[in-house]
SESE-474614 format. One record per residue: residue number from 1; residue in one letter; x, y, z of N, C-alpha, C in turn. Coordinates in nm, 4 decimals. Layout:
<atoms>
ATOM   pos   code        n.u        n.v        n.w       ca.u       ca.v       ca.w        c.u        c.v        c.w
ATOM   NUM      A          X          Y          Z          X          Y          Z          X          Y          Z
...
</atoms>
This chain:
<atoms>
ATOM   pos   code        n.u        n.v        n.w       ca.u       ca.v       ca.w        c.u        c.v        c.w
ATOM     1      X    -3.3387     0.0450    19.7745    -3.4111    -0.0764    19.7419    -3.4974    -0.0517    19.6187
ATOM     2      X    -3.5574    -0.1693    19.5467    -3.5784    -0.1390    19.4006    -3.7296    -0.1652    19.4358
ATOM     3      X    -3.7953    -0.0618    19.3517    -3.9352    -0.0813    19.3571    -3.9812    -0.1655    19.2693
ATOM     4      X    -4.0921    -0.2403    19.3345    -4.1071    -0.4040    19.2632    -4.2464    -0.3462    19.1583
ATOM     5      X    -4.3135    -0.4365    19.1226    -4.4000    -0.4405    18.9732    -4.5319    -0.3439    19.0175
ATOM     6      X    -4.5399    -0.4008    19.1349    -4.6614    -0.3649    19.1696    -4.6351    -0.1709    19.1952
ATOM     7      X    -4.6078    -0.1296    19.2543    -4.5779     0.0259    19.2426    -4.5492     0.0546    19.1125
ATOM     8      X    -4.4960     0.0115    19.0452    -4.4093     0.0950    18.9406    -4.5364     0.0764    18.8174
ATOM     9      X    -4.6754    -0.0450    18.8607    -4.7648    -0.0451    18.7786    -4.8560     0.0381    18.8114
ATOM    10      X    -4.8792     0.0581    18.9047    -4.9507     0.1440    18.9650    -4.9194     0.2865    18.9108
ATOM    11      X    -4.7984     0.3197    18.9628    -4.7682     0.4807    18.9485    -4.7916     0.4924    18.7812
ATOM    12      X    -4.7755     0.4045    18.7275    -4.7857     0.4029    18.5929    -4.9365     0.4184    18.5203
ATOM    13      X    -5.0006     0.3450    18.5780    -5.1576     0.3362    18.5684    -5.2390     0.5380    18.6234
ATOM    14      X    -5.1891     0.5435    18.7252    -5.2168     0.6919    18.7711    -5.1427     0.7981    18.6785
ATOM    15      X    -5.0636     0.8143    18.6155    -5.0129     0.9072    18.5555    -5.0651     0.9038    18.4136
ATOM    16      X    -5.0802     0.7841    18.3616    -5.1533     0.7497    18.2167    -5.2828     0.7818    18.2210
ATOM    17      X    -5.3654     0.7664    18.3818    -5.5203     0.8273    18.3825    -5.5112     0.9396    18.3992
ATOM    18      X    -5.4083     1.0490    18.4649    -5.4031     1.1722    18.4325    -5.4115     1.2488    18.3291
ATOM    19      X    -5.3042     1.1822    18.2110    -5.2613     1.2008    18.0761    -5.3896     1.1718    17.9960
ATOM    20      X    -5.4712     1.0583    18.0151    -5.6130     1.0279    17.9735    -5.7499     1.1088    17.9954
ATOM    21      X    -5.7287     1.2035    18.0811    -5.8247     1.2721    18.1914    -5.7519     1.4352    18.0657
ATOM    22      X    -5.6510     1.4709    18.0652    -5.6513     1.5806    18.0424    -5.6421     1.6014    17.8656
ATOM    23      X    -5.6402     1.4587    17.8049    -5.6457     1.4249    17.6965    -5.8050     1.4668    17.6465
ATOM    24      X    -5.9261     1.4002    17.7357    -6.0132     1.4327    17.6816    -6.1119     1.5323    17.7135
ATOM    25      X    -6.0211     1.6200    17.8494    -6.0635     1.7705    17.8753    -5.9966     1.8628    17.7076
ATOM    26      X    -5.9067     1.8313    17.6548    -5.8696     1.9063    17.5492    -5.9973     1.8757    17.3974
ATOM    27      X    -5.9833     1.7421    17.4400    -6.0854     1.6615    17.2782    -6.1744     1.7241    17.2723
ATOM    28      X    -6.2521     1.7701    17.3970    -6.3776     1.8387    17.4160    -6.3922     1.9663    17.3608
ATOM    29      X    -6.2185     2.0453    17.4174    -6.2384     2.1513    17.3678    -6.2343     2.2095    17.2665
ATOM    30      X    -6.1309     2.1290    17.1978    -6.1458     2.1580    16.9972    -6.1960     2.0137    16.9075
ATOM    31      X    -6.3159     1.9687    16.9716    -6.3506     1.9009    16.8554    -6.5012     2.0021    16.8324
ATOM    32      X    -6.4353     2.1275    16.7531    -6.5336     2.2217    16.7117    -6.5958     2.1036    16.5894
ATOM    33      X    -6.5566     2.0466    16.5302    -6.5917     1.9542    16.3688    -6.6230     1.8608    16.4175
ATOM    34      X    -6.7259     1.8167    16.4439    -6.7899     1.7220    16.4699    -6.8922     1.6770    16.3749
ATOM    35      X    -6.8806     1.7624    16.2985    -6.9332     1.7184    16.1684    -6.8428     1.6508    16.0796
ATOM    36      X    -6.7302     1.6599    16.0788    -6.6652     1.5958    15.9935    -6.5961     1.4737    16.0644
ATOM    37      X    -6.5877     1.4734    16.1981    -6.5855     1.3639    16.2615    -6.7214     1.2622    16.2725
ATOM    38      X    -6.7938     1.2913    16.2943    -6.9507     1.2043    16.2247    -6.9657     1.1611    16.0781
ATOM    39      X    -6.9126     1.2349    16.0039    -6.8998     1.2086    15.8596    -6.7780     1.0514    15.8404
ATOM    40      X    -6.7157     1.0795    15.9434    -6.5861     0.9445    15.9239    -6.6031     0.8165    16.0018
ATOM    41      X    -6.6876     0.8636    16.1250    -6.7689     0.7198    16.1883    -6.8436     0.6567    16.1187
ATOM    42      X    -6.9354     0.7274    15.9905    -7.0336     0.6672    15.9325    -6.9244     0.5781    15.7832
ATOM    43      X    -6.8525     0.6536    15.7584    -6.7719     0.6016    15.6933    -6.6852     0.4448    15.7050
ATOM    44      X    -6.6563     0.4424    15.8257    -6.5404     0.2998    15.8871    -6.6829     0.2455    15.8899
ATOM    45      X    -6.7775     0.2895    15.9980    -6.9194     0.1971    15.9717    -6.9856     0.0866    15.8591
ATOM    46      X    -6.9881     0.2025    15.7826    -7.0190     0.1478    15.6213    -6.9139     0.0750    15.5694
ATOM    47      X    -6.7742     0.0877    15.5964    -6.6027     0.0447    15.4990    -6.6199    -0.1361    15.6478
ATOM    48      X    -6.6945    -0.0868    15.7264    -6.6716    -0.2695    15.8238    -6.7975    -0.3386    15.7892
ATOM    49      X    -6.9039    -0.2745    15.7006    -7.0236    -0.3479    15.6787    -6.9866    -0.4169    15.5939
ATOM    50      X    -6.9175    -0.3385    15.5291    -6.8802    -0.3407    15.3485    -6.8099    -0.5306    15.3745
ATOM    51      X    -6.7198    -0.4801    15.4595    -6.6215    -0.6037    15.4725    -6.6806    -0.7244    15.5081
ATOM    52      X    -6.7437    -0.7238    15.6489    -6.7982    -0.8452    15.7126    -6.9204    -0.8653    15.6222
ATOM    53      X    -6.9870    -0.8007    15.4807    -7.0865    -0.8807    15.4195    -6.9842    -0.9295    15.2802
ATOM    54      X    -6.8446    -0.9570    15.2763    -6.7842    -0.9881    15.2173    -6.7763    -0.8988    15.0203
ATOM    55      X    -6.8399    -0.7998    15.0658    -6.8577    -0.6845    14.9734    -6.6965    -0.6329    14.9236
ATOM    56      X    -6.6241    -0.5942    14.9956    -6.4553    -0.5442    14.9294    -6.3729    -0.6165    14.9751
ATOM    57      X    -6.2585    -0.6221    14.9415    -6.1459    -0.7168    14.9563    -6.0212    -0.6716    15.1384
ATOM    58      X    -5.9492    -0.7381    15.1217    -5.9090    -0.6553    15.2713    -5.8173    -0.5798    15.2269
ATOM    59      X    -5.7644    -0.5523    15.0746    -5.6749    -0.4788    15.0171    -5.7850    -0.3382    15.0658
ATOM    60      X    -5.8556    -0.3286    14.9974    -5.9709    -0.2460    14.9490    -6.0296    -0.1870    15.1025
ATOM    61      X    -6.0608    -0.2865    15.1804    -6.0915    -0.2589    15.3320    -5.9475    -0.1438    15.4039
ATOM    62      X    -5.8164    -0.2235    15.4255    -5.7096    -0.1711    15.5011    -5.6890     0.0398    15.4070
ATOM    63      X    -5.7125    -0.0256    15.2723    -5.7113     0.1263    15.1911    -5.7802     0.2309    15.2567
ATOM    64      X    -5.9045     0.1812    15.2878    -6.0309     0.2818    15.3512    -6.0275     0.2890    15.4599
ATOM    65      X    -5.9512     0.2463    15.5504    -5.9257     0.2412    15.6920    -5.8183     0.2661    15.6886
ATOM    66      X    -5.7265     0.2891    15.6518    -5.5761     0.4112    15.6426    -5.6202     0.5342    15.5964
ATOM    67      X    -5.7280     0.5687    15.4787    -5.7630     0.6979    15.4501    -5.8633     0.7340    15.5907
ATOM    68      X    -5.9307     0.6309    15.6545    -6.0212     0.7077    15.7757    -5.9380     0.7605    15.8830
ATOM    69      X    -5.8006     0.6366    15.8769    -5.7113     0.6513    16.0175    -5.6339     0.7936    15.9971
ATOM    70      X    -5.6126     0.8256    15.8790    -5.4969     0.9611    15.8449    -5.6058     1.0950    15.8453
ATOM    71      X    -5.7426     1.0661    15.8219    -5.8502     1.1879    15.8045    -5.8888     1.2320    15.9666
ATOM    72      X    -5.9088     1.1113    16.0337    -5.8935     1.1718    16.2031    -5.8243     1.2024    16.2618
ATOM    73      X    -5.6783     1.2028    16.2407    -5.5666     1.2397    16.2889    -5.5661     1.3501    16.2356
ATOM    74      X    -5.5680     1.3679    16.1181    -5.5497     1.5303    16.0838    -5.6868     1.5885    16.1626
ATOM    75      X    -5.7949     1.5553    16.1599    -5.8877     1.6291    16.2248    -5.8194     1.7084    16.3923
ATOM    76      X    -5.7400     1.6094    16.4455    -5.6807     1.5767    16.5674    -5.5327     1.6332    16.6067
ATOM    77      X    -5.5148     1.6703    16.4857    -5.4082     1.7769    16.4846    -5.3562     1.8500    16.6399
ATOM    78      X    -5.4525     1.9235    16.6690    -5.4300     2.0392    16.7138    -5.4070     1.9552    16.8832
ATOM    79      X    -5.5371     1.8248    16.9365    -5.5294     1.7894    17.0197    -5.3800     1.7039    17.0412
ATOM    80      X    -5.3364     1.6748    16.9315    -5.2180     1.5738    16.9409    -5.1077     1.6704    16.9651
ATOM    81      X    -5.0705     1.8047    16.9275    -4.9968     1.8783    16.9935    -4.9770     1.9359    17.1081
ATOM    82      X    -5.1457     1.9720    17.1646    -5.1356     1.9777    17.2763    -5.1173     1.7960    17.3548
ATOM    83      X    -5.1178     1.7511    17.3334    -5.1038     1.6236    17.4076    -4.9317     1.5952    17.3846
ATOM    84      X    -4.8484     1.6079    17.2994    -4.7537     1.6193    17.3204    -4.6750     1.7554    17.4351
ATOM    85      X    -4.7569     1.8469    17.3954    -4.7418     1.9287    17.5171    -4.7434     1.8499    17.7140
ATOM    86      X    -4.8931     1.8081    17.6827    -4.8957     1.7453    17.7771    -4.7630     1.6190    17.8485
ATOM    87      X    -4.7623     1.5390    17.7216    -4.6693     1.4162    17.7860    -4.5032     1.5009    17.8192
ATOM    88      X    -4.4582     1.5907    17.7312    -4.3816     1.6747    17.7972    -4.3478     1.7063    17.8888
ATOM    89      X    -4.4447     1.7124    17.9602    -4.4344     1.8559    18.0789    -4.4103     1.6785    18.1910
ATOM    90      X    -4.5815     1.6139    18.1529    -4.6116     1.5468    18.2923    -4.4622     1.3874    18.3268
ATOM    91      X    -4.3849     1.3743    18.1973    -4.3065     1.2464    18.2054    -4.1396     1.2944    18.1830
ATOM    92      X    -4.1481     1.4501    18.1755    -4.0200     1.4869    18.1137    -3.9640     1.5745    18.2476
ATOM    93      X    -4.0326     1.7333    18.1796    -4.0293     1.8209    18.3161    -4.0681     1.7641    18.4560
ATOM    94      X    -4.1994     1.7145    18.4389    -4.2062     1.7039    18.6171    -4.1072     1.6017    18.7212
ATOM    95      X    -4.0612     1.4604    18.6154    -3.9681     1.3731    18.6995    -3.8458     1.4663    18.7451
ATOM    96      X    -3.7896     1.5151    18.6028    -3.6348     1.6017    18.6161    -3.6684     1.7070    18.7145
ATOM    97      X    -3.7694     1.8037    18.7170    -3.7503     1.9464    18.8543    -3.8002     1.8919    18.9895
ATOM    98      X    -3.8630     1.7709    18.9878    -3.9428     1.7203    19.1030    -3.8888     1.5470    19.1838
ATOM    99      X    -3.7638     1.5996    19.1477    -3.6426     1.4646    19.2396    -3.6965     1.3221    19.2090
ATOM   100      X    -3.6780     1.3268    19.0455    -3.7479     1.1941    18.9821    -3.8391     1.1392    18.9904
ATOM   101      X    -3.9164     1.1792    19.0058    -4.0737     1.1592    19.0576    -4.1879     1.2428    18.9615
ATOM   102      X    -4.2528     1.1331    18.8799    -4.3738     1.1913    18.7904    -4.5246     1.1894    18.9017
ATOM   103      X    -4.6073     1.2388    18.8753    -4.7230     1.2068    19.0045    -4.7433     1.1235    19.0323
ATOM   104      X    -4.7603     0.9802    18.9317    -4.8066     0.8811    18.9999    -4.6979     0.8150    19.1032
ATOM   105      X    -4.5407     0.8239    19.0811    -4.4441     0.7937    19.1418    -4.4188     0.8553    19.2892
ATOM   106      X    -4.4586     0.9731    19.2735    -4.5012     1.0133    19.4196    -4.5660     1.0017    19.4738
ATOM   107      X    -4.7277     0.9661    19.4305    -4.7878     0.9158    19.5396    -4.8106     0.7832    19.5715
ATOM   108      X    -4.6838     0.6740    19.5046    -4.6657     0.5568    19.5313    -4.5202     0.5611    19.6004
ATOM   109      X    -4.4714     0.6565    19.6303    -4.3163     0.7015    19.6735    -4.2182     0.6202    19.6605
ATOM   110      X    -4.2177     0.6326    19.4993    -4.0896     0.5756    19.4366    -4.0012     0.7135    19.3451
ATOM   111      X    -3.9288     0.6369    19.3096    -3.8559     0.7523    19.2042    -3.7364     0.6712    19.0921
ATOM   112      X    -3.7490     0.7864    19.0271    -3.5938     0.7249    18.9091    -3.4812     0.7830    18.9496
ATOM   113      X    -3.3601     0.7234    18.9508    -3.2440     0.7657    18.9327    -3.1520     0.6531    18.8490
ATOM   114      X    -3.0453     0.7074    18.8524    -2.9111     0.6377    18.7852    -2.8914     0.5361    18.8723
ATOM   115      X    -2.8236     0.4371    18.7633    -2.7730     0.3282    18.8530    -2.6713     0.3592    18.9801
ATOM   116      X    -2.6100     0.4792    18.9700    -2.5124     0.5304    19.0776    -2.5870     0.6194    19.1383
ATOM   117      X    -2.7078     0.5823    19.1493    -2.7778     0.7057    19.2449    -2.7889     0.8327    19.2290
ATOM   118      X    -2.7419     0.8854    19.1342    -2.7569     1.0183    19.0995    -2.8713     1.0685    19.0342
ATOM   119      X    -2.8988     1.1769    19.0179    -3.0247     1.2008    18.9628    -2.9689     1.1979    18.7627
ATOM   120      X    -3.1371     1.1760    18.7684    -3.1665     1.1162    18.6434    -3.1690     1.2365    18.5131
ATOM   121      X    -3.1234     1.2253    18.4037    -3.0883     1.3397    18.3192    -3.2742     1.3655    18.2238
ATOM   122      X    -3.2593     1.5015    18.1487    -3.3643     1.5564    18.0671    -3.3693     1.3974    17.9859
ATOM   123      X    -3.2327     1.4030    17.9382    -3.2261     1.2171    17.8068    -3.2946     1.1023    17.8569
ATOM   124      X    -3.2528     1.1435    17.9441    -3.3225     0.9673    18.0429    -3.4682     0.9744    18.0299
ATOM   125      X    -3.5268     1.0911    18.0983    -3.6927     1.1330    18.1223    -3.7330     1.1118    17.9562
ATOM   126      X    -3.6695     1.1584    17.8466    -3.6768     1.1950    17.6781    -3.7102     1.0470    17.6416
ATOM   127      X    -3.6246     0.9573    17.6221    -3.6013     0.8633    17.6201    -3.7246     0.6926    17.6412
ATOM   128      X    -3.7572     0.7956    17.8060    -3.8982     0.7262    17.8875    -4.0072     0.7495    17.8568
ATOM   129      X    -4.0518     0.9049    17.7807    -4.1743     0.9079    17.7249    -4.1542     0.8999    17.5816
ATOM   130      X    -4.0500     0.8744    17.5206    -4.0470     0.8350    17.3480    -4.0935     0.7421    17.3449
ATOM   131      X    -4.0496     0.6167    17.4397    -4.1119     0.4732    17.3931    -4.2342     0.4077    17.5190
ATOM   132      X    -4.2522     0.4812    17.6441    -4.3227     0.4002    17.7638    -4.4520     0.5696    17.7261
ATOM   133      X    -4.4885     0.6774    17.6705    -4.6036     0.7128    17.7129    -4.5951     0.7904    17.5561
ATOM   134      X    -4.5423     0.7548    17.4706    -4.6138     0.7576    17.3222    -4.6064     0.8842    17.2988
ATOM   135      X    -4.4780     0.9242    17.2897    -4.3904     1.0838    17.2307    -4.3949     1.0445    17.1148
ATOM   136      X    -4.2525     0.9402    17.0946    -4.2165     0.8912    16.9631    -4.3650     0.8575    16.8786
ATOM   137      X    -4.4575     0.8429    16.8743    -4.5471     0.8051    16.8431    -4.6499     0.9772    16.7948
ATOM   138      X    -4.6620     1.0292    16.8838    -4.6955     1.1720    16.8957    -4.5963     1.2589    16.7616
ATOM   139      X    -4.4774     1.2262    16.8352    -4.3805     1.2944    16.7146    -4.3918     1.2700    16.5761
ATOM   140      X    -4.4018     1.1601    16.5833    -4.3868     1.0925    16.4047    -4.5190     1.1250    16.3397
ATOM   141      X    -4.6107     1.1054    16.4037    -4.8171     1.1251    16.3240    -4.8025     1.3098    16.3426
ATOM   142      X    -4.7766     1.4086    16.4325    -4.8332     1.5067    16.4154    -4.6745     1.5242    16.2339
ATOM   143      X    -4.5539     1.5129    16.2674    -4.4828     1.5279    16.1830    -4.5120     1.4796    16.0300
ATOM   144      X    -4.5735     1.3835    16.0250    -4.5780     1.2980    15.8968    -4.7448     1.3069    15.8472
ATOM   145      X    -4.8412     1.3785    15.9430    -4.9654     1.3074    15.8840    -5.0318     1.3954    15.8068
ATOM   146      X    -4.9539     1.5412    15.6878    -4.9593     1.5720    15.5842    -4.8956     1.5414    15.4814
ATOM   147      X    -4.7730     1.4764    15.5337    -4.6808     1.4441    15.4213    -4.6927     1.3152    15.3663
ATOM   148      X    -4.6871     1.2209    15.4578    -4.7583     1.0727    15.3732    -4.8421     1.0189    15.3212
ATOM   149      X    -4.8674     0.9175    15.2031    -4.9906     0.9060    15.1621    -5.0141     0.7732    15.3199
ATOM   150      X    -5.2049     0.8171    15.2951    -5.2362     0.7683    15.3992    -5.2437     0.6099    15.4208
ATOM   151      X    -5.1767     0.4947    15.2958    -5.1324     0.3947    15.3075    -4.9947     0.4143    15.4151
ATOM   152      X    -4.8909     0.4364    15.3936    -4.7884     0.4592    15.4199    -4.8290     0.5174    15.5238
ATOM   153      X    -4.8259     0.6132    15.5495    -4.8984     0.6762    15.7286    -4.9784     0.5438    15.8552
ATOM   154      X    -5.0683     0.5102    15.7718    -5.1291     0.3733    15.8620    -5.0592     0.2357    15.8983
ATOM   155      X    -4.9352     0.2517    15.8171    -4.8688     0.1374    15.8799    -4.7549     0.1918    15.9688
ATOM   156      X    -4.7003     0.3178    15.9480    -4.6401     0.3279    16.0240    -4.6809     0.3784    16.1728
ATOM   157      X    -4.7800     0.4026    16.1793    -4.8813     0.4514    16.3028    -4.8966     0.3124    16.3366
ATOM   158      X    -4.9319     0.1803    16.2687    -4.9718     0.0749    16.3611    -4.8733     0.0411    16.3625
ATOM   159      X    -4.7399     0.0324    16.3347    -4.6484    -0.0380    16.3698    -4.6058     0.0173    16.5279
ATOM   160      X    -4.5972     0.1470    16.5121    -4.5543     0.2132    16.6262    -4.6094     0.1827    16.7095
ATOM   161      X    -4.7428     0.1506    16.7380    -4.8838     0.1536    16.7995    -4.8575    -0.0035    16.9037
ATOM   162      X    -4.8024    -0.0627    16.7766    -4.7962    -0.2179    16.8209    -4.6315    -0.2008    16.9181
ATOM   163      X    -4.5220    -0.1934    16.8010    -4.4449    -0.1536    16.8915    -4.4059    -0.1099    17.0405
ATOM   164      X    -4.4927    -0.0214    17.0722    -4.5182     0.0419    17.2505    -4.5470    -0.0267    17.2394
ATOM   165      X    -4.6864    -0.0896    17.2791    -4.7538    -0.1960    17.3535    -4.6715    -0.3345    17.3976
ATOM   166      X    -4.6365    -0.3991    17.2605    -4.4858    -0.5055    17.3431    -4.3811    -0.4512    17.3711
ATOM   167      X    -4.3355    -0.3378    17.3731    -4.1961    -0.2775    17.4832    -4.2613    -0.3108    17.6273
ATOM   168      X    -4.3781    -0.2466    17.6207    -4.4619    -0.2248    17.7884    -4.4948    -0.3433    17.8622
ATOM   169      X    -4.5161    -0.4482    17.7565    -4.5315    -0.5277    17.8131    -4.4445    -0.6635    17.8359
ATOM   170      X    -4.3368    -0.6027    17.7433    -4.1632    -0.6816    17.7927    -4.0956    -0.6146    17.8988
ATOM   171      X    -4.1579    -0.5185    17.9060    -4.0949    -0.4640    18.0264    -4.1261    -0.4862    18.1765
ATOM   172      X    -4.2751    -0.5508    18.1885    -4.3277    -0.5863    18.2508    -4.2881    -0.6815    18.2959
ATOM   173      X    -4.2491    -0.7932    18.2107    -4.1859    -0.9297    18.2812    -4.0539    -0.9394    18.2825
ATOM   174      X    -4.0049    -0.8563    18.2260    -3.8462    -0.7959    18.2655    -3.8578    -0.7370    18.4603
ATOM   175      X    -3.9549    -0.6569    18.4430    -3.9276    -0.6010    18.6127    -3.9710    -0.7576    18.6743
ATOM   176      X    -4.0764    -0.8034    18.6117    -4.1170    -0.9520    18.6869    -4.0236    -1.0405    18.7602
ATOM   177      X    -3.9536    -1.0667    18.6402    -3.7906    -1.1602    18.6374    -3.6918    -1.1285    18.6307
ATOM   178      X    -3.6523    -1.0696    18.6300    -3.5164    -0.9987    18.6656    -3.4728    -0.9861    18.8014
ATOM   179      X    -3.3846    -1.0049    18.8488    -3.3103    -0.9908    18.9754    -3.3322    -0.8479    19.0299
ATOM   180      X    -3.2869    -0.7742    18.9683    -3.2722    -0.6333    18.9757    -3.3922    -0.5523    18.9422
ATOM   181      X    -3.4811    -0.6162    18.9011    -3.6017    -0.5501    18.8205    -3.6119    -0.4160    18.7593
ATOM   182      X    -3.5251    -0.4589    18.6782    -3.5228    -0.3055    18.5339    -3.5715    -0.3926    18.4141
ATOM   183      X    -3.6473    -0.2695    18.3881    -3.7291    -0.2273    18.2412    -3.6381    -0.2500    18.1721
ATOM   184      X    -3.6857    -0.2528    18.0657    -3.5651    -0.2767    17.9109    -3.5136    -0.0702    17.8738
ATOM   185      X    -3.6400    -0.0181    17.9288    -3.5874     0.1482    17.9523    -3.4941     0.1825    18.0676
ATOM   186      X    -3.4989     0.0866    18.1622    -3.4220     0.1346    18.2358    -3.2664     0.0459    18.2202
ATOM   187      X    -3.2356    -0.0119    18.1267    -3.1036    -0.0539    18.0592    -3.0900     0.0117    18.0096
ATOM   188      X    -3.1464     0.0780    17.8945    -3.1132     0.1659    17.8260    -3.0732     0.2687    17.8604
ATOM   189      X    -3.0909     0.3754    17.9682    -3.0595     0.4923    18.0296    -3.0011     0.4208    18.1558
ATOM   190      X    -2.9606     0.2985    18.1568    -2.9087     0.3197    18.3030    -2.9521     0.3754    18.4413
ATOM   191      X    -3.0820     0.3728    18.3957    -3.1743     0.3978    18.5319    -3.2165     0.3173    18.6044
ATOM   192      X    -3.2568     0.3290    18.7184    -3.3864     0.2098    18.8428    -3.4664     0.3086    18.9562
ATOM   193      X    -3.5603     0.2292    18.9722    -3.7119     0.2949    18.9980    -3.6625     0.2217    19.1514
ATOM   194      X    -3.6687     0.3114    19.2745    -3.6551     0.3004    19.3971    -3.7459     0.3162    19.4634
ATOM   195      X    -3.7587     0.3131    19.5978    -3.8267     0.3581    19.6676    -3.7838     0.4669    19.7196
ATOM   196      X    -3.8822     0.5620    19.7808    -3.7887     0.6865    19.8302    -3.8098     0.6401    19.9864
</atoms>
């Protein structure tokens, strides 16, 4: 039987506060620069005063807020790898060695498999945190955020940014309405979220 919205939001909500929880046990631990992170709050500060007293243009505004957005990310480096570490382990490894089941899915006792019931592949799990817990997203900023200028970097970070957010939330009224209640991820891999 197919697990309906409410579990599959749930287990979803618990595994993202995990991922959130161990996100900012890491922030803590290497934001040794906090000086140069204070140096860039005062900065967007001053670059949104600038704006809302109609002082620079929004050309001029989005410029200084792509150079702030690409200067904290690089600051963030190190946490964004380990956080890809993280989404790794907790949406990749743990469903595939732990009978499709990420934590929050177990302690809402559901799981993924194939539409034929079989268990669910490394691609499938790959696949689920590229676009539902912000790999693809992880991948592309730690990969790109020396190499692009930081115009070009900030749009493709908000596109992505925006991107997830309406997958997640087409997916949402996809499980809503749908007969079968699959995700637009779980067409794609040919997966469905059961109950165990």
């Amino acid at each position: 039987m197919s697990a309906n919205l409410t579990r599959r939001f749930l287990s979803y909500l618990i595994d993202v506060l995990i991922l959130g929880i161990l996100i900012s046990f890491t922030l803590k631990l290497f934001h040794s620069n906090l000086a140069s992170i204070n140096r860039l709050e005062t900065f967007v500060s001053d670059l949104n005063a600038l704006f809302l007293e109609g002082k620079i243009s929004l050309g001029e505004y989005i410029k200084g807020y792509s150079s702030y957005s690409q200067d904290l990310d690089r600051i963030d480096l190190i946490p964004s790898v380990i956080n890809f570490i993280y989404v790794t382990v907790l949406f990749i490894y743990i469903p595939f060695f732990f009978k499709g089941q990420t934590i929050g899915q177990k302690f809402l006792e559901i799981k993924i498999v194939k539409d034929s019931g079989k268990k669910a592949t490394l691609v499938d799990y790959f696949v689920k945190a590229l676009i539902f817990y912000s790999l693809g997203y992880l991948i592309i900023t730690i990969s790109t955020v020396y190499l692009l200028p930081s115009l070009p970097y900030f749009y493709i970070t908000f596109i992505l940014n925006f991107l997830e957010i309406f997958l997640v939330i087409i997916s949402g009224f996809m499980i809503l309405y749908r007969h079968d209640q699959k995700a637009l991820i779980d067409l794609l891999t040919k997966t469905k979220v059961v109950k165990v």
